[in-house]
C-alpha positions as CSV (number, residue, x, y, z in Angstrom):
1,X,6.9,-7.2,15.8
2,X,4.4,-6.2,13.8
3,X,4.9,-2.3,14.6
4,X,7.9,-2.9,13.1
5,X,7.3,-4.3,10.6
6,X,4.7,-2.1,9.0
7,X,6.6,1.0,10.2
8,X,10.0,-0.4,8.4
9,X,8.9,-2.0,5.2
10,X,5.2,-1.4,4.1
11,X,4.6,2.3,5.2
12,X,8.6,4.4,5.4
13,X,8.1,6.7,2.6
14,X,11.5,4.5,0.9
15,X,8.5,1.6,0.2
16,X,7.0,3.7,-2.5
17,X,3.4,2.9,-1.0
18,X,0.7,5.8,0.3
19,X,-0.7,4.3,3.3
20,X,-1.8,8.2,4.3
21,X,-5.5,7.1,4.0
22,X,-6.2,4.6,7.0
23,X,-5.9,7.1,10.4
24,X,-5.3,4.4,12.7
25,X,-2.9,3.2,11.1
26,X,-1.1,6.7,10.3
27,X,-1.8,7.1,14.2
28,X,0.0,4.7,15.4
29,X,3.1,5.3,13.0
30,X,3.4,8.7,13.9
31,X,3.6,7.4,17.6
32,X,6.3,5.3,16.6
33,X,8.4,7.9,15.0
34,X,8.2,9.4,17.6
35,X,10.2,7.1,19.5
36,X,13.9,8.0,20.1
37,X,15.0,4.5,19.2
38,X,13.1,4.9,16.0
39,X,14.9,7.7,15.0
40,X,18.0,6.3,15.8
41,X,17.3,3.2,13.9
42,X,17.1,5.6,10.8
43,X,20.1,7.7,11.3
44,X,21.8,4.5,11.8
45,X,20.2,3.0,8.7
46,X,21.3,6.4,6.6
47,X,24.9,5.9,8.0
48,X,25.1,2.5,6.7
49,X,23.7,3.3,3.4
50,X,26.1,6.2,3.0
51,X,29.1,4.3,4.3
52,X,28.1,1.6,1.2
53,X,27.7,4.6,-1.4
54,X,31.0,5.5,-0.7
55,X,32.0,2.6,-1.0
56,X,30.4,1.9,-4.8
57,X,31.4,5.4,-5.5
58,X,35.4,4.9,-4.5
């Protein structure tokens, strides 16, 4: 849970926050984007949010 949890909410470039400088740390999220479920999680996640845009926009 807790690869998840930093890779979703404290480091994803949406957060706002540079994490760049600890290696490990951008080590192991670059193992995790690397995942095919991860990037299905954000394609999914960008569907969603432009499904809601529309949405507000319509």
């Amino acid at each position: 849970m807790a690869n998840a949890y930093v890779w979703a909410t404290m480091w994803h470039e949406r957060s706002g926050m540079d994490l760049s400088h600890p290696k490990h740390l951008m080590a192991g999220i670059a193992r995790i984007d690397a995942r095919p479920s991860a990037q299905k999680a954000l394609r999914d996640e960008a569907a969603v949010a432009a499904r809601h845009k529309a949405l507000l926009a319509a």
